[in-house]
C-alpha positions as MATLAB code, in Angstrom:
seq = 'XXXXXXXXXXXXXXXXXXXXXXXXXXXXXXXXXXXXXXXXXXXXXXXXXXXXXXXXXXXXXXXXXXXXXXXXXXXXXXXXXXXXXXXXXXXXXXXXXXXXXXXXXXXXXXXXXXXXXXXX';
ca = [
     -66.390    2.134  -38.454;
     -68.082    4.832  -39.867;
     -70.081    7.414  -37.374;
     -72.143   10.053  -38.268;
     -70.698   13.560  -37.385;
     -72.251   15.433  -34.334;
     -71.290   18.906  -33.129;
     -69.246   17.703  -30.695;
     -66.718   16.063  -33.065;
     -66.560   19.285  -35.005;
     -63.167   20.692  -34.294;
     -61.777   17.022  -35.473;
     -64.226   16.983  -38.394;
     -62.766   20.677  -39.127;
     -58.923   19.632  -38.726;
     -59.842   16.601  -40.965;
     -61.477   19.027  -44.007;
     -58.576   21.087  -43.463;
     -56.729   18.937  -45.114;
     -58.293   18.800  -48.379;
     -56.892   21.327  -51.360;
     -59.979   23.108  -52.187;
     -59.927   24.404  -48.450;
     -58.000   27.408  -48.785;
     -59.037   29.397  -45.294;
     -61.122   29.372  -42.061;
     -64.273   30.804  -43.992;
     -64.437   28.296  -46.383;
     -64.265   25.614  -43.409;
     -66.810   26.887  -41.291;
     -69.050   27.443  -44.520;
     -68.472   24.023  -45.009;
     -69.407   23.018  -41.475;
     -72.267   25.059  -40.934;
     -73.845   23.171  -44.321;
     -73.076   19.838  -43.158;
     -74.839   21.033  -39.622;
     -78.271   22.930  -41.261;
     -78.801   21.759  -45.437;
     -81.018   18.252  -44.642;
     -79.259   17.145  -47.776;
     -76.228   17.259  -47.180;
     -74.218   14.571  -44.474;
     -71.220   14.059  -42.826;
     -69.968   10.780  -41.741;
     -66.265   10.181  -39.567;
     -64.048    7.237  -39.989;
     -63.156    5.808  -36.496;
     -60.977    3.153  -35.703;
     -59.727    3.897  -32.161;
     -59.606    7.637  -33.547;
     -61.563    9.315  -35.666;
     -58.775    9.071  -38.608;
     -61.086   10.106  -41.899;
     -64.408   11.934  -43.423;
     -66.679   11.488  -46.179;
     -69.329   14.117  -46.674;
     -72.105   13.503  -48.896;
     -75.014   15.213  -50.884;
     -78.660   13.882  -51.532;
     -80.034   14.706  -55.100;
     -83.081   13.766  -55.876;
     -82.215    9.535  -56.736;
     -78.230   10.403  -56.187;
     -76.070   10.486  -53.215;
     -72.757   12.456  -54.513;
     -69.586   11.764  -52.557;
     -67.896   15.574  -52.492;
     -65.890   15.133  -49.280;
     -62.783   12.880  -49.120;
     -60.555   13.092  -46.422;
     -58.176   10.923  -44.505;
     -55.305   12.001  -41.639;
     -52.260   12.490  -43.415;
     -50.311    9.768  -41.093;
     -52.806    7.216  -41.662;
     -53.086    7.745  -45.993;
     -52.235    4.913  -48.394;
     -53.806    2.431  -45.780;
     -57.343    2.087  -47.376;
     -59.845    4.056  -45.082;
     -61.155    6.337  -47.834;
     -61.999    3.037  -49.998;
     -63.648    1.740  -46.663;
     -65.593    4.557  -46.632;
     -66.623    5.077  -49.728;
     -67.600    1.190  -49.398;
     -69.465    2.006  -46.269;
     -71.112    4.984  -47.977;
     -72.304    2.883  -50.858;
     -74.116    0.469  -48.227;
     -75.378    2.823  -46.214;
     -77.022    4.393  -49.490;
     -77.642    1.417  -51.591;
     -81.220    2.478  -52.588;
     -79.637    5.905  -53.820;
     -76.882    5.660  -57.211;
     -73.811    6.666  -55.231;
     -71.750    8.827  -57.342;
     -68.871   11.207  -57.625;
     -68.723   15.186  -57.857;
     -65.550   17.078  -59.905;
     -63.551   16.928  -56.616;
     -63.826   13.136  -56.066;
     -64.109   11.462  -59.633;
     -60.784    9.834  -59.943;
     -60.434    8.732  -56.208;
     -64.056    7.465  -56.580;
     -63.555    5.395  -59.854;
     -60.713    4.142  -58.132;
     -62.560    2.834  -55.154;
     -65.250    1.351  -57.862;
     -62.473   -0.820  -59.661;
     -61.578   -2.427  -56.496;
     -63.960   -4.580  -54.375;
     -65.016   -4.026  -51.171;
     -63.829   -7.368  -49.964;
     -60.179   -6.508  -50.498;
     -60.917   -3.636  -48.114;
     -61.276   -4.945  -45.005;
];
């Protein structure tokens, strides 16, 4: 199920971003958090099964919602949560063209080949 973040699931939402390569330090993370928290545009949404296990954070532009955020827990990859969320995303958003930034093209186009059906 897919939650919207709150500050009190920050340290999880931080370990989570952590784990993605263009998150080289602390600073970067924080930055990262602190614009998910304040910028109206941008949103951050947890994966929780009985854990929170994933994040996908998302920008609003103009008629576009742009996935930039991918990130699942390492022991729980290769299961299909980010393709569930992505899924999730594009329902939640469905009167916005959901789309991909530089960082999430290919894992996006793959989530687009496959339906959502064979997610569940």
């Amino acid at each position: 199920m897919l939650i919207r973040y709150k500050k009190s699931f920050e340290k999880i939402a931080m370990g989570l971003l952590s784990f993605m390569p263009e998150v080289s330090d602390v600073k970067t993370l924080q930055g990262m958090i602190k614009e998910y928290d304040e910028n109206e545009n941008w949103h951050l949404f947890l994966w929780k099964d009985e854990d929170i296990l994933g994040a996908v954070g998302v920008r609003i532009d103009g008629a576009k919602v742009i996935v930039q955020h991918v990130t699942v827990n390492p022991s729980h990859r290769n299961m299909g949560i980010g393709k569930r969320m992505f899924h999730r995303i594009n329902e939640l958003f469905k009167e916005y063209d959901v789309c991909s930034d530089v960082a999430t093209e290919s894992f996006i186009e793959k989530c687009e080949s496959e339906s959502p059906s064979s997610q569940v």
